[in-house]
C-alpha positions as CSV (number, residue, x, y, z in Angstrom):
1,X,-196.0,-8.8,-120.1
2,X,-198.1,-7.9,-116.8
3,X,-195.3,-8.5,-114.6
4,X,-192.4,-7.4,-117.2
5,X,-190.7,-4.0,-116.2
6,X,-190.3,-1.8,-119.4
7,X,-186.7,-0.4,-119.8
8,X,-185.0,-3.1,-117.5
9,X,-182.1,-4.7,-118.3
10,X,-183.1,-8.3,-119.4
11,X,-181.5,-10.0,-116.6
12,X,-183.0,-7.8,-114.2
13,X,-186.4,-9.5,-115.4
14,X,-186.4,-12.4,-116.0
15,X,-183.2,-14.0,-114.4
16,X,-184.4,-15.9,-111.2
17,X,-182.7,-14.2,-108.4
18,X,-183.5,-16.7,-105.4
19,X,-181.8,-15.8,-101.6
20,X,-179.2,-12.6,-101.3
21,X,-176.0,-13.4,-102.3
22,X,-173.0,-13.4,-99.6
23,X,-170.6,-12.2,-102.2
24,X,-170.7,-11.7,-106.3
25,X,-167.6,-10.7,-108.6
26,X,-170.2,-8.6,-110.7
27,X,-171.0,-6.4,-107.8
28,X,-167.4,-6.3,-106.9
29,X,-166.8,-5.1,-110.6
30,X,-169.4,-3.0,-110.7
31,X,-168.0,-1.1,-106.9
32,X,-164.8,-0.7,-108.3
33,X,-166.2,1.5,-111.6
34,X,-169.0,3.1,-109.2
35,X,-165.3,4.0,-107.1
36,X,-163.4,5.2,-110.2
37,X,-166.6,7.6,-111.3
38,X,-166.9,9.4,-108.0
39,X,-163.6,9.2,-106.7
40,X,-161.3,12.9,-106.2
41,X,-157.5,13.3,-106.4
42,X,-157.8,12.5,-102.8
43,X,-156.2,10.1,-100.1
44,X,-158.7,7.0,-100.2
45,X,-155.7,4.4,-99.3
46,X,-154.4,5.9,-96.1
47,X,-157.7,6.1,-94.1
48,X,-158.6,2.4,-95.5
49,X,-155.4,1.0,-94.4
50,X,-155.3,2.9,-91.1
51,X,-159.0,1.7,-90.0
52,X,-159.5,-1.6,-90.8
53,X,-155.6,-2.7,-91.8
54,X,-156.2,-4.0,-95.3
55,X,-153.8,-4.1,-97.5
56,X,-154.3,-2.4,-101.0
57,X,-152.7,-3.8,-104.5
58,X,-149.7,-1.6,-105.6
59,X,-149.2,-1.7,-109.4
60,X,-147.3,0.6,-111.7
61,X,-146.1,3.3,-109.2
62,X,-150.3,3.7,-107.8
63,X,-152.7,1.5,-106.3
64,X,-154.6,-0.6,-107.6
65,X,-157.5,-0.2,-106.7
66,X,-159.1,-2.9,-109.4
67,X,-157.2,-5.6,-107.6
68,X,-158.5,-4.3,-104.1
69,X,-162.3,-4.4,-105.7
70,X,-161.7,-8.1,-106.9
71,X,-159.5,-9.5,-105.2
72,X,-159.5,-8.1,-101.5
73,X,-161.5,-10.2,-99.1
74,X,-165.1,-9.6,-98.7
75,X,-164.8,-7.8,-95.3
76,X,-162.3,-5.4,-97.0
77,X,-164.8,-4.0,-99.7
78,X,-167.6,-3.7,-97.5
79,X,-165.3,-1.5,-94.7
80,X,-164.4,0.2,-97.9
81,X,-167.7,1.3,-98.6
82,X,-168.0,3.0,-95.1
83,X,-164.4,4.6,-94.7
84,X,-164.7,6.2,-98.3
85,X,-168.0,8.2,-97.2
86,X,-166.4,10.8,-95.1
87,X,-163.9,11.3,-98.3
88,X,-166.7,11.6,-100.6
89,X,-168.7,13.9,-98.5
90,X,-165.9,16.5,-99.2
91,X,-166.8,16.6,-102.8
92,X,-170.8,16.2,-102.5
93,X,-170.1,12.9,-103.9
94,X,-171.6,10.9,-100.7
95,X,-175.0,10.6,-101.2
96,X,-174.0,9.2,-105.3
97,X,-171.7,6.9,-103.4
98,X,-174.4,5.6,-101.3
99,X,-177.3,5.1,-103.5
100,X,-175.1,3.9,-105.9
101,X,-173.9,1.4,-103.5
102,X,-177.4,0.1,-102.8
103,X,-178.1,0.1,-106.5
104,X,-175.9,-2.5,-106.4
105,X,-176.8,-4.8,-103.9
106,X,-180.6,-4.9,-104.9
107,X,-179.6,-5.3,-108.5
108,X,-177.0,-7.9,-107.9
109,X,-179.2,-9.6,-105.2
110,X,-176.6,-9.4,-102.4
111,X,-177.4,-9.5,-98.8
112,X,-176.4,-6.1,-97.7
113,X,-177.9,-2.7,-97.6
114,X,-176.2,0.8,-97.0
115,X,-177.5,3.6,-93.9
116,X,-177.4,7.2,-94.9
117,X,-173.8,7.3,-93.1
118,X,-172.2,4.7,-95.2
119,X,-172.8,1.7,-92.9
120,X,-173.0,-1.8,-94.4
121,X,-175.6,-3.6,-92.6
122,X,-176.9,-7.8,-92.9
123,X,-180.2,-7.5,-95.6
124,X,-182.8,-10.1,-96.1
125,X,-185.8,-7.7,-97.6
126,X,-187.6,-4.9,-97.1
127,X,-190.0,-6.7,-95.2
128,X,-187.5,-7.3,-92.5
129,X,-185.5,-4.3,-92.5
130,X,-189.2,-2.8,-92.4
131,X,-189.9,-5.2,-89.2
132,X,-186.9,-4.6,-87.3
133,X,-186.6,-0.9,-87.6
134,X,-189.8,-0.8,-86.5
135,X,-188.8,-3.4,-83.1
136,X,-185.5,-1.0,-82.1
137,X,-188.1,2.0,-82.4
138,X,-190.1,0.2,-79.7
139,X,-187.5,0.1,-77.0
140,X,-187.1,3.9,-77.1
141,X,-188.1,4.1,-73.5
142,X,-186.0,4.2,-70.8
143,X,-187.4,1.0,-68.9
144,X,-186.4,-0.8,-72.2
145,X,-182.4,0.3,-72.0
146,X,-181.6,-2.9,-71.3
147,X,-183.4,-4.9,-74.0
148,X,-182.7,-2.1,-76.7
149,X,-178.5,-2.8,-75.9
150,X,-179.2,-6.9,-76.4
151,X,-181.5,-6.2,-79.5
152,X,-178.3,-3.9,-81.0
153,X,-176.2,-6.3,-80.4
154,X,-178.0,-8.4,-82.2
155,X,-177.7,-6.0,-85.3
156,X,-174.1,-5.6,-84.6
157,X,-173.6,-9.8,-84.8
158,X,-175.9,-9.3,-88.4
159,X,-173.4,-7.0,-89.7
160,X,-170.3,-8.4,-88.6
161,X,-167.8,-9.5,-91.5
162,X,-168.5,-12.9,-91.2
163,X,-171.6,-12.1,-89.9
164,X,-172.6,-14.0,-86.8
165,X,-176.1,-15.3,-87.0
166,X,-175.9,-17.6,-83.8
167,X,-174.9,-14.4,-81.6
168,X,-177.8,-12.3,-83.2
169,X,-180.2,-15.3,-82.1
170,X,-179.0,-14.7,-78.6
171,X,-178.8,-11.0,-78.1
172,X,-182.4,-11.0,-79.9
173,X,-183.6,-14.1,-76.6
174,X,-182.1,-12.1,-74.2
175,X,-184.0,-8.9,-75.4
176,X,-186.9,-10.3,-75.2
177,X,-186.6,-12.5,-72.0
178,X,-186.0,-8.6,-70.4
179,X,-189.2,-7.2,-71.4
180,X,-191.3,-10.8,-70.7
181,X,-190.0,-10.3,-67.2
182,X,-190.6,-7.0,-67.1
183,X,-194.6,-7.3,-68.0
184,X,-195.1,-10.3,-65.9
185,X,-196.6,-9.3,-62.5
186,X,-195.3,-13.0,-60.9
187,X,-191.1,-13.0,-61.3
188,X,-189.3,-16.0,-63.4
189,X,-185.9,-16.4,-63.8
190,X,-185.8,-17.3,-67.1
191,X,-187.6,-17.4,-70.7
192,X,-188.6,-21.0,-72.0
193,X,-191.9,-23.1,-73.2
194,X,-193.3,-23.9,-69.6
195,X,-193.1,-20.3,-68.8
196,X,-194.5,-19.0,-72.0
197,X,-197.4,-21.3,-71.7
198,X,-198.0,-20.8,-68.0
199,X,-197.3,-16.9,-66.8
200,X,-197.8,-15.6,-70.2
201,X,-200.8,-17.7,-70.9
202,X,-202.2,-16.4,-67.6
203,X,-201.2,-12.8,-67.4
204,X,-202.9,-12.1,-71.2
205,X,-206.3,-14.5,-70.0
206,X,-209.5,-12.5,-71.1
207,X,-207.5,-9.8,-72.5
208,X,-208.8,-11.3,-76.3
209,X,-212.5,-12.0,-76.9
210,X,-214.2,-13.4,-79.8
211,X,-211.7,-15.1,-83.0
212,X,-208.7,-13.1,-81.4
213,X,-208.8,-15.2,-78.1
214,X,-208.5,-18.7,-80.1
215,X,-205.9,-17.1,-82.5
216,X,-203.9,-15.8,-79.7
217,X,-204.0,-18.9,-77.5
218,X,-202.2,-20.3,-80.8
219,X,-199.9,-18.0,-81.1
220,X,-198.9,-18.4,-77.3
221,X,-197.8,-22.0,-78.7
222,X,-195.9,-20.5,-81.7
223,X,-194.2,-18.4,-79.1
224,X,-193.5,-21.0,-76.5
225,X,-191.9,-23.2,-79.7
226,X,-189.8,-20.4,-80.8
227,X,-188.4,-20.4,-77.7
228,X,-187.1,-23.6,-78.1
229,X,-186.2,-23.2,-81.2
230,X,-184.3,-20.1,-79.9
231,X,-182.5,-22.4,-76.9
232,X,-180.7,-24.6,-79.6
233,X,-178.4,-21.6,-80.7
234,X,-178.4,-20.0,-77.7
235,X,-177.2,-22.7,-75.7
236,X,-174.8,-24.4,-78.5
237,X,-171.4,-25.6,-77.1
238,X,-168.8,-23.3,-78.2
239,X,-166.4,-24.5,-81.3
240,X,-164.5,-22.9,-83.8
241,X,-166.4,-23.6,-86.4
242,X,-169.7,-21.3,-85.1
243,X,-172.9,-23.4,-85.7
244,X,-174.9,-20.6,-87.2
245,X,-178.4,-21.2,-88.5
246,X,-178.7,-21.1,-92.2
247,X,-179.8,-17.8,-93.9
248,X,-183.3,-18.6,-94.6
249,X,-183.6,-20.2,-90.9
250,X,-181.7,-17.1,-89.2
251,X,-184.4,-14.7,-91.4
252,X,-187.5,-16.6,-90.2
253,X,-186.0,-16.8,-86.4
254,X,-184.8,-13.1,-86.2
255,X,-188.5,-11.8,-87.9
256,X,-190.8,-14.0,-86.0
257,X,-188.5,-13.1,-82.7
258,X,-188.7,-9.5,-83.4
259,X,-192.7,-9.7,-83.9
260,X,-192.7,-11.5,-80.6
261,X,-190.8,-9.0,-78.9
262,X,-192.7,-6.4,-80.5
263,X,-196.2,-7.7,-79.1
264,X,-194.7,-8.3,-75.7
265,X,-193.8,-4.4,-75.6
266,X,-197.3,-3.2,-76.8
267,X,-198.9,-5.5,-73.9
268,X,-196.6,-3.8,-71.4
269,X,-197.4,-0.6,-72.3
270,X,-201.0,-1.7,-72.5
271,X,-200.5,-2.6,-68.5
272,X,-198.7,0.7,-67.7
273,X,-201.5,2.2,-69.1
274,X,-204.0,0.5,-67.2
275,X,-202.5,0.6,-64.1
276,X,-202.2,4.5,-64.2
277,X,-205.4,4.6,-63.5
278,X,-207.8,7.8,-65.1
């Protein structure tokens, strides 16, 4: 029983719940009755139809908004979420709305998690929202504008309806090929293996004594491999049928990335610092 939660519903322990779901007709069920709780006497159609052109269910003189819940395209519910806020705001029924939103998701194991505006983002854990909140915090600094624009776009290709996991892989390369060119003291034109393993290798030598040098001389090769890894998607022929990397692959490739990046930025400031001088 050490690892039973008292007062859980049964299948919240003990059904295996494995990688976030893309898309459940539970949680769709359970959206529409979290709507039909909150909801006022108030336009909800208009606004939904008017910003992201779906079209709602019309049954027995009123909409139907059951039908829209169930049966509406995935991209449709999620927008929904997000364009309902501002309505529900009007009653003090947004922050319900929200949490009970995210209630949802964790409990239903789907792959998306809810801002404190309504937005519907990609969600693997808490581990990695945890890790890339954390990365975009980083690139506060002006000298970072550049990379901080590539690493949101690489959110924005996480929570795009379908989301686009091959585009996030890129923005995320490109953020942090700006700040490795920005810390080397020697220019490159590019981010790959050979450069990793030869200006980066040089420009961190006898910064790490002790256990850290040999772990960090390791992790310079982990680096230089996820850059390759990196090139496959950033350099995949264009089709219509996008080659994204599989969930558990684009999860491992956008946290390690993001610890990557996240290390390069602390070693940049570390030579700002050290340049200033006393």
């Amino acid at each position: 029983m050490s690892d039973v939660h008292l007062g859980l519903r049964f299948s919240q322990n003990y059904l295996e719940r494995g990688l976030p779901l893309k898309d459940s007709p539970r949680a769709r069920r359970r959206l529409y009755r979290l709507f039909t709780q909150l909801k006022s006497s108030a336009d909800y159609a208009s606004p939904l139809e008017t910003e992201t052109g779906a079209k709602i269910p019309f049954a027995h003189y009123d909409y139907n908004w059951e039908g829209f819940f169930e049966g509406n395209l995935l991209r449709d519910v999620l927008d929904a979420i997000t364009v309902f806020y501002p309505i529900m705001a009007k009653t003090y029924k947004s922050k319900d709305w929200i949490a009970g939103c995210e209630r949802i998701f964790r409990e239903e194991n789907l792959g998306y998690t809810v801002d404190e505006l309504g937005g519907v983002h990609f969600h693997v854990d808490q581990e990695f929202n945890r890790n890339w909140s954390s990365t975009l915090a980083c690139l506060g600094l002006p000298r970072y504008e550049a990379a901080r624009k590539e690493f949101k776009s690489a959110q924005m290709a996480l929570d795009g309806h379908p989301k686009r996991g091959a585009d996030a892989v890129k923005h995320l390369f490109s953020a942090i090929e700006t700040v490795f060119r920005l810390m080397l003291t020697v220019k490159v034109s590019r981010l790959g293996a050979a450069e990793v393993k030869r200006e980066f290798r040089a420009a961190i030598s006898g910064q790490y004594t002790g256990p850290a040098k040999d772990a960090v001389s390791r992790q310079v090769e982990a680096f230089a491999e996820w850059t390759t890894s990196a090139h496959l998607y950033r350099h995949a022929p264009e089709s219509e049928v996008p080659h994204d990397p599989p969930d558990e692959l684009l999860a491992l490739l956008l946290s390690t990335g993001a610890a990557y990046l996240r290390w390069l930025l602390t070693l940049d400031q570390q030579k700002l610092g050290s340049s200033a001088g006393p």
